[in-house]
C-alpha positions as CSV (number, residue, x, y, z in Angstrom):
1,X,-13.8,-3.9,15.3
2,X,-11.8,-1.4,17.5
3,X,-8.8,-2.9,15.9
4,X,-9.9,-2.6,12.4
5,X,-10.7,1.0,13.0
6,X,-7.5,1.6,14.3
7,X,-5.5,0.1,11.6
8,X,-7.7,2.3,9.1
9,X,-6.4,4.9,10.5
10,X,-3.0,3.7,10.4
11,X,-3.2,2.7,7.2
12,X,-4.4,5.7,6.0
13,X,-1.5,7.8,7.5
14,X,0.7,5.0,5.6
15,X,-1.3,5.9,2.0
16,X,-1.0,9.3,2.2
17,X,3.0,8.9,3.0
18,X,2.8,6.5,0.3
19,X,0.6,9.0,-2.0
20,X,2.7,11.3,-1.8
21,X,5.9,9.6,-2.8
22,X,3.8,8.3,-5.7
23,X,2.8,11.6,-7.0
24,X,6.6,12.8,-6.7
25,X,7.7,10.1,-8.2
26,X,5.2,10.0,-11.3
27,X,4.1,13.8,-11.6
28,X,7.0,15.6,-11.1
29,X,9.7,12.8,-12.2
30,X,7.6,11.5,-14.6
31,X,8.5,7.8,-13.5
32,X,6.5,4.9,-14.6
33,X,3.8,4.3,-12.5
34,X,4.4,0.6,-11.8
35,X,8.5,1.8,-10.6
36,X,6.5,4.0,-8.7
37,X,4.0,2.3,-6.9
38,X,6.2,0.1,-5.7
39,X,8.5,2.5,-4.2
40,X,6.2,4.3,-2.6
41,X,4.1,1.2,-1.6
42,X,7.2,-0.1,0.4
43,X,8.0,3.4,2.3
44,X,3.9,3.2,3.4
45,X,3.9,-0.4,4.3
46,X,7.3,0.0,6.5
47,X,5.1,2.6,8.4
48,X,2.0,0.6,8.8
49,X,3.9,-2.5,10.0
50,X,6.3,-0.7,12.9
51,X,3.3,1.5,14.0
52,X,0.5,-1.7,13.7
53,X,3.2,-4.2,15.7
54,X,3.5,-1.5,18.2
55,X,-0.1,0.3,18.8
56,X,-2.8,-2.1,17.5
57,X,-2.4,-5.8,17.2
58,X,-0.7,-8.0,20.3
59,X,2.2,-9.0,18.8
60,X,3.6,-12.5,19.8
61,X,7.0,-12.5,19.9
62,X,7.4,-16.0,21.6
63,X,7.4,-17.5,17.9
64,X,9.4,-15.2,15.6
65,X,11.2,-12.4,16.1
66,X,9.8,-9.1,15.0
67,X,12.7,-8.7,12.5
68,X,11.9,-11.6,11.0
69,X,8.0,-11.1,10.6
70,X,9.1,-7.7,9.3
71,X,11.0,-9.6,6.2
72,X,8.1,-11.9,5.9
73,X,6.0,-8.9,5.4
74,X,7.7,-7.2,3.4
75,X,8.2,-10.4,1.1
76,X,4.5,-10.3,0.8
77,X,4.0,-6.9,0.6
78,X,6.5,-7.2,-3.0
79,X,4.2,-9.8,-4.1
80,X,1.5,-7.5,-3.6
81,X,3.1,-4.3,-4.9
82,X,3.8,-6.3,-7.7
83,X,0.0,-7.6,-8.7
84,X,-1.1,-4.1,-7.8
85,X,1.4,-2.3,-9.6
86,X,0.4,-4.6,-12.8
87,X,-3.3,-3.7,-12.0
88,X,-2.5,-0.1,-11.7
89,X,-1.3,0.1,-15.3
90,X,-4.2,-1.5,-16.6
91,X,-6.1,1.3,-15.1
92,X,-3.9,4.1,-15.9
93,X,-4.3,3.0,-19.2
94,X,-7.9,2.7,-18.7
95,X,-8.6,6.4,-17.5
96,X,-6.0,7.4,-19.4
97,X,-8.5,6.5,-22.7
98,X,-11.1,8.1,-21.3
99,X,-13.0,11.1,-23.1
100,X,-12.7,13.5,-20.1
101,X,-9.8,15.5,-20.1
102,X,-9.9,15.7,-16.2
103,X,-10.2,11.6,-16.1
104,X,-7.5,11.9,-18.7
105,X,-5.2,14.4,-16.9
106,X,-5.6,12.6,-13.7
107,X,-5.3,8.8,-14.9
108,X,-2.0,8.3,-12.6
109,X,-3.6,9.2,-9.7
110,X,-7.2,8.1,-10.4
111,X,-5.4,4.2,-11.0
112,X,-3.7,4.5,-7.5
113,X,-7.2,5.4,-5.6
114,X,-8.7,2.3,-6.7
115,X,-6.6,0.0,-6.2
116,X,-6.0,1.0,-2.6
117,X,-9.4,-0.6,-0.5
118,X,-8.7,-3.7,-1.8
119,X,-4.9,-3.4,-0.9
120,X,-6.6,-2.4,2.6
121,X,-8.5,-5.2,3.2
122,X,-5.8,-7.5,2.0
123,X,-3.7,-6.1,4.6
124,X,-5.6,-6.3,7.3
125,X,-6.1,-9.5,7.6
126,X,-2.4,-10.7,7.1
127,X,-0.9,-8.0,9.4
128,X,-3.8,-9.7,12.1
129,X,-2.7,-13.2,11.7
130,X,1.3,-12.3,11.1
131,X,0.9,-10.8,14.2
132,X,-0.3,-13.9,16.0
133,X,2.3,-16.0,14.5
């Protein structure tokens, strides 16, 4: 549980890096949100694996090399980024319909909050048994 906590925390530093980029990338550059969520996804993953490996799980390195669990990570993480991306639109698109002009204005963002707890959870548990590999 201690762990769990602690990688919420992590993870949290990790989406509001990630957040961030996002909103730079999508408010202010007006890039599409999918392009965007996956850049900024990757910058906040990169932080929550080093930091993770380091502070919270026990990493076993007698198996693979952290380099190399890195790359496996980040493999998944694409995979993910990509299904969430997808998702993202759908919800963009979703707010984005919406008769609220505040749901309206704020679709972009509004898609990128929900989609992150289950992201979250995902990542928990494979960054917990990546680390035991």
């Amino acid at each position: 549980m201690k762990n769990a906590i602690k990688f919420t925390v992590v993870s949290g530093i990790g989406f509001i890096i990630d957040f961030i980029i996002y909103n730079i990338l999508t408010l202010i550059f007006h890039i599409n949100v999918g392009i965007s969520n996956m850049i900024s996804s990757l910058v906040g993953v990169t932080f929550v694996f080093f930091t993770s490996t380091k502070h919270i799980f026990e990493n076993n390195t007698s198996n693979i090399d952290l380099k190399y669990k890195y790359l496996i990570y980040v493999i998944y993480q694409i995979i993910l980024i990509l299904c969430a991306s997808r998702v993202i639109i759908i919800f963009k698109n979703f707010f984005a319909s919406s008769n609220i002009d505040l749901v309206v204005k704020y679709a972009k963002v509004l898609a990128k909050i929900f989609i992150t707890p289950f992201t979250l959870t995902i990542n928990y548990f494979v960054m917990k048994k990546l680390t035991k590999l």
